[in-house]
N, C-alpha and C positions, 0 to 999 in steps of 0.2 A: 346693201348688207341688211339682213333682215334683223328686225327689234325683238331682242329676247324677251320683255316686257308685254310683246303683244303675242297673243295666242294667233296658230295658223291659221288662217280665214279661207273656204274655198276661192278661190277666183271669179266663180262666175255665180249668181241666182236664176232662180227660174222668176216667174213672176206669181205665181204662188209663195215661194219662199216671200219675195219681197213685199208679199200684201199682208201677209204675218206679222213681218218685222214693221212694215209699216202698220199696220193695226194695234201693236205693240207697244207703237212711239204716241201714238195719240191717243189712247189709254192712258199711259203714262203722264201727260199733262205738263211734260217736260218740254226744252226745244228741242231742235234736234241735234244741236251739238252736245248739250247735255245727255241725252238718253243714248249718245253715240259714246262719249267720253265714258260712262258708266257700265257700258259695255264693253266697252275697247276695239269699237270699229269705228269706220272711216264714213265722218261726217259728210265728206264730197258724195260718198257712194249712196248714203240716203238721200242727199238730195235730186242724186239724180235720178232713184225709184219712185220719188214722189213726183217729179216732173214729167218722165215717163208714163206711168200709168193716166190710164185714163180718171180724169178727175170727177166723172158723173158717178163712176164706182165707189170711189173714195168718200165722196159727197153725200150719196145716199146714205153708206154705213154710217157713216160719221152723226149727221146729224141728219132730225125729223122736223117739221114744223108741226103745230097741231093748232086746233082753231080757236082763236082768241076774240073774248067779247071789249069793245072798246069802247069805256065809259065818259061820257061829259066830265071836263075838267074840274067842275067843284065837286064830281065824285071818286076822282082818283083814288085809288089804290095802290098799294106798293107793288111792282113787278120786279118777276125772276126768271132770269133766263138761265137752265142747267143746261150746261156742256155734259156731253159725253163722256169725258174726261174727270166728272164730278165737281165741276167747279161751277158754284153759283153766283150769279152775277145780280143785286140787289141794287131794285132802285126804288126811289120814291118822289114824287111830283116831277114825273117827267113827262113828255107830248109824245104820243102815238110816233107823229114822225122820228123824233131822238132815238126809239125803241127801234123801230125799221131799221134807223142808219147800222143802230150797234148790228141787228140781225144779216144787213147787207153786208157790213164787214167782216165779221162770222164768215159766212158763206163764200164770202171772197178768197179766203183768209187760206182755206180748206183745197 
């Protein structure tokens, strides 16, 4: 029985549609049950657009590296790392390595 609550959705996307929608959701800076619930589509169906598609595409729009100079300890600086999404992530007295790990997670993440 179909849900009066929910608007009629096509059945099928292309993979253009879904790299919208999915460009969309990661804009948005939501999860993706959220950005699904606030649309009123079906959170299984984004996940399985993001697992589907190939992730080097995904990955590149998503996020850039760019070149960082890495200073001896008693000259630390505060770092920031801006997601695409607008979210910045602030640190202060932390190791080169700690910085990588959060970046390798990021990137995982994607």
């Amino acid at each position: 029985m179909r849900n009066p609550l929910l608007p009629d959705l096509p059945t099928t996307w292309t993979e253009d549609e879904a790299r919208q929608v999915l460009d969309k959701w990661r804009r948005s800076g939501l999860t993706i049950a959220a950005f699904a619930r606030e649309r009123r589509m079906s959170a299984p169906r984004l996940y399985w657009w993001r697992n589907r598609l190939p992730k080097t595409v995904a990955a590149a729009s998503a996020m850039s590296l760019v070149p960082a100079k890495l200073v001896a300890p008693s000259e630390m600086s505060p770092a920031v790392i801006r997601l695409p999404s607008g979210v910045a992530i602030e640190m202060t007295n932390v190791s080169p390595r700690w910085i990588a790990a959060i970046v390798a997670e990021l990137e995982r993440s994607l």
